[in-house]
C-alpha positions as CSV (number, residue, x, y, z in Angstrom):
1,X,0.0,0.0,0.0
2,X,1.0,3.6,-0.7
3,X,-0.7,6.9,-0.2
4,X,0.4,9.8,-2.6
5,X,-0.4,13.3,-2.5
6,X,-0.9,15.3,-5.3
7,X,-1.1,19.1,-5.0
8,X,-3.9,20.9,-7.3
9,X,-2.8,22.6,-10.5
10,X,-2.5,26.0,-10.8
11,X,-5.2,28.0,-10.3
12,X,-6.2,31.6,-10.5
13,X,-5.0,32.7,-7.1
14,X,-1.8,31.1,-7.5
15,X,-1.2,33.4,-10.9
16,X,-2.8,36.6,-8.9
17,X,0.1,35.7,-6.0
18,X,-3.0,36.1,-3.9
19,X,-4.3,34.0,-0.5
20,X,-7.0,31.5,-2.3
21,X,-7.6,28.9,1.0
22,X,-11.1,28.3,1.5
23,X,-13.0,31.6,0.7
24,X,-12.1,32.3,-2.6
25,X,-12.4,28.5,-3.9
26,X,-10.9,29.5,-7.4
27,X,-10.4,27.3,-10.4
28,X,-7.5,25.8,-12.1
29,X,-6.0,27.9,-15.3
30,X,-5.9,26.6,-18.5
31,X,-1.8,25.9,-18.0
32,X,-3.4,24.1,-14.1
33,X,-5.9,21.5,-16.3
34,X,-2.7,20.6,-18.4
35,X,-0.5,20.2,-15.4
36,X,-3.4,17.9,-13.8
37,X,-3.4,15.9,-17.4
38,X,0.5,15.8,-17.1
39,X,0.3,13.9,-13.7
40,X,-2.4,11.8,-14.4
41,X,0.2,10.4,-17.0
42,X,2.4,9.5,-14.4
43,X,0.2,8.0,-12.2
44,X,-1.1,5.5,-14.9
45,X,1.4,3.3,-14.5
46,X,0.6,3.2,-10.7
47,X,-2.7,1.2,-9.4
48,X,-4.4,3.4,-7.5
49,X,-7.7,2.1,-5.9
50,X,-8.7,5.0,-3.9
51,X,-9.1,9.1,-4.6
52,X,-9.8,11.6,-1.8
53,X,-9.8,14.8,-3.0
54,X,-10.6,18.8,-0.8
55,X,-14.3,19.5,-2.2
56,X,-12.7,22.8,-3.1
57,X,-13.2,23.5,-6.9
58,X,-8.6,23.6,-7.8
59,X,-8.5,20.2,-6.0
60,X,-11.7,18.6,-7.7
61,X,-11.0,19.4,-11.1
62,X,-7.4,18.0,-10.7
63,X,-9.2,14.9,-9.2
64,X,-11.5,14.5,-12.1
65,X,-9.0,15.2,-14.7
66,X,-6.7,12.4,-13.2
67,X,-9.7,9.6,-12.2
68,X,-10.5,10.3,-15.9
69,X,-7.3,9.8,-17.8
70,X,-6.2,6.6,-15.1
71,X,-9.4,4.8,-15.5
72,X,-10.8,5.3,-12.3
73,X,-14.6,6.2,-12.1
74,X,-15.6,9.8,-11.3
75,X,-18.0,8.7,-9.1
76,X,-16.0,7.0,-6.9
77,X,-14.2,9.6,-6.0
78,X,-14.1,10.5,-2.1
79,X,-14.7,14.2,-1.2
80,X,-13.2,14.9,2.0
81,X,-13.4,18.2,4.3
82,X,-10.4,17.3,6.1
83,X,-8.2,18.1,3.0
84,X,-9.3,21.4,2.4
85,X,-7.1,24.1,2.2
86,X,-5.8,26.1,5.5
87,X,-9.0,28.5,6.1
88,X,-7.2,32.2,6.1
89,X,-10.1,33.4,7.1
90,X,-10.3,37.4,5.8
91,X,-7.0,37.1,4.7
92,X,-8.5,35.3,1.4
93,X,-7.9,37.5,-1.6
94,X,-4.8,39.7,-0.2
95,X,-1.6,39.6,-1.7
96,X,0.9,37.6,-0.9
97,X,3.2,40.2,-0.3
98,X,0.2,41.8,2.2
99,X,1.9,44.1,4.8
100,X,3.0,41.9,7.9
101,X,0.8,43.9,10.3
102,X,-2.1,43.8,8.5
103,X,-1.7,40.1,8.0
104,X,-0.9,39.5,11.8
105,X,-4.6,41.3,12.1
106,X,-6.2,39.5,9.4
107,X,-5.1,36.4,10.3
108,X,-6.5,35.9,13.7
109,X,-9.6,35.3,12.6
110,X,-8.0,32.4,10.1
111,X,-8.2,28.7,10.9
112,X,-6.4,27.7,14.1
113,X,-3.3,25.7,13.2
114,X,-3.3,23.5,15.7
115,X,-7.3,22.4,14.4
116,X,-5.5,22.3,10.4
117,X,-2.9,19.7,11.9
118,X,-5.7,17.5,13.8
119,X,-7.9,17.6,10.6
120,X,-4.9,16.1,8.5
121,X,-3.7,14.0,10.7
122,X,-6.9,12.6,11.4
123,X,-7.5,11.9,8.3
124,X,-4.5,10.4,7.5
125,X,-5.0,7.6,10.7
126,X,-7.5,6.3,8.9
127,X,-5.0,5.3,5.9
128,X,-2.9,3.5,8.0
129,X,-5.0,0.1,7.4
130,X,-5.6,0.7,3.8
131,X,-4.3,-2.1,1.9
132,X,-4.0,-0.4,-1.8
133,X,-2.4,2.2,-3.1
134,X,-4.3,6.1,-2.7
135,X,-4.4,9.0,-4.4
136,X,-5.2,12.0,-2.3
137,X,-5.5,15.4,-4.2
138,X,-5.3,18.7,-2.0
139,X,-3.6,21.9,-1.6
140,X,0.2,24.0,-1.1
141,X,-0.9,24.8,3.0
142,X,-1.9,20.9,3.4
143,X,1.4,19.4,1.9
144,X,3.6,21.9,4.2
145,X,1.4,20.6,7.3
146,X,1.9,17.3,6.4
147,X,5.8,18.5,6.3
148,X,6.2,20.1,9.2
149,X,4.2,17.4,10.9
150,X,6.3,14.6,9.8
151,X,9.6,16.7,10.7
152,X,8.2,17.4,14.1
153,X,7.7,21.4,13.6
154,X,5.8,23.4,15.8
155,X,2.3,23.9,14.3
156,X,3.5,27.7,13.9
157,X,6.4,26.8,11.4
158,X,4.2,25.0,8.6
159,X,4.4,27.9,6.4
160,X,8.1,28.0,6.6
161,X,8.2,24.9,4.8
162,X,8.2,25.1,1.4
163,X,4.9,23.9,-0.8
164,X,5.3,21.0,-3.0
165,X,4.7,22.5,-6.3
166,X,1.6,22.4,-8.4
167,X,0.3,18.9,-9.9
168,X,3.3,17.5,-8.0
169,X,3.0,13.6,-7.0
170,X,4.9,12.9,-3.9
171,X,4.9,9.0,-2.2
172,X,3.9,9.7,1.4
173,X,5.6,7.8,4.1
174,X,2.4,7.6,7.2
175,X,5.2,5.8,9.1
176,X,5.8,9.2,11.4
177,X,2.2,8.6,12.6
């Protein structure tokens, strides 16, 4: 058994350099759909029996594009709310570059990290016992938790590590768990 992750193409807020997470639920570019096709070729070779994807509309459309071009029935794919994307509450929309004191402000009303990590992890405890290989398909802020979690970061740090990139495949090792 083997659980990968695959991060959602790129979407609109990721060419804007603008905070998507849950509030602004964009969709995937043109160049995002072709990035999504472009991993789905790579995962053909692999038998994967199971996709979970965030209901949010970057990571669905990757999941569909993928589930299509592997063979694997739309319909059967798994829509999970514990993969969504880190909720920056107000600070969906801003810039990247956003002044640090305003996103200090803003961000207190975001998703508490500690809650992000226990969503994840929760959610990837259940995998443990899966006997075939998964796809899931989420988001930049759910890979870095995933990071920083198996590294053993504080809850604070998970945006100091670096996203995986988009419509990347990476094997998860669940053995940290």
């Amino acid at each position: 058994m083997a659980v990968y992750f695959l991060r959602h193409g790129e979407s609109e807020a990721n060419v804007r350099g603008v905070f998507d997470g849950q509030g602004l639920n964009s969709e995937l570019t043109n160049l995002g759909q072709k990035q999504a096709e472009l991993a789905a070729q790579e995962l053909v070779s692999i038998n994967i029996e199971g996709i979970y994807s965030s209901p949010l509309k970057r990571a669905r459309k990757t999941a569909e594009i993928v589930s299509e071009a592997i063979g694997y029935p739309l319909k059967q794919i798994m829509f999970d709310d514990r993969l969504m994307e880190h909720d920056v509450g107000k600070l969906s929309g801003l810039a990247y570059d956003t002044d640090e004191y305003e996103r200090r402000k803003l961000a207190g009303e975001a998703e508490n990290n500690i809650d992000f990590q226990k969503r994840i992890v929760s959610f990837l405890r259940e995998l443990k016992g899966y006997k075939h290989n998964i796809l899931l398909v989420s988001h930049g802020g759910v890979g870095s938790m995933i990071e920083a979690s198996r590294r053993g970061l504080d809850v604070s740090e998970f945006y100091e590590v670096v996203s995986y990139p988009n419509a990347h495949i990476v094997k998860l090792d669940l053995g940290w768990l």
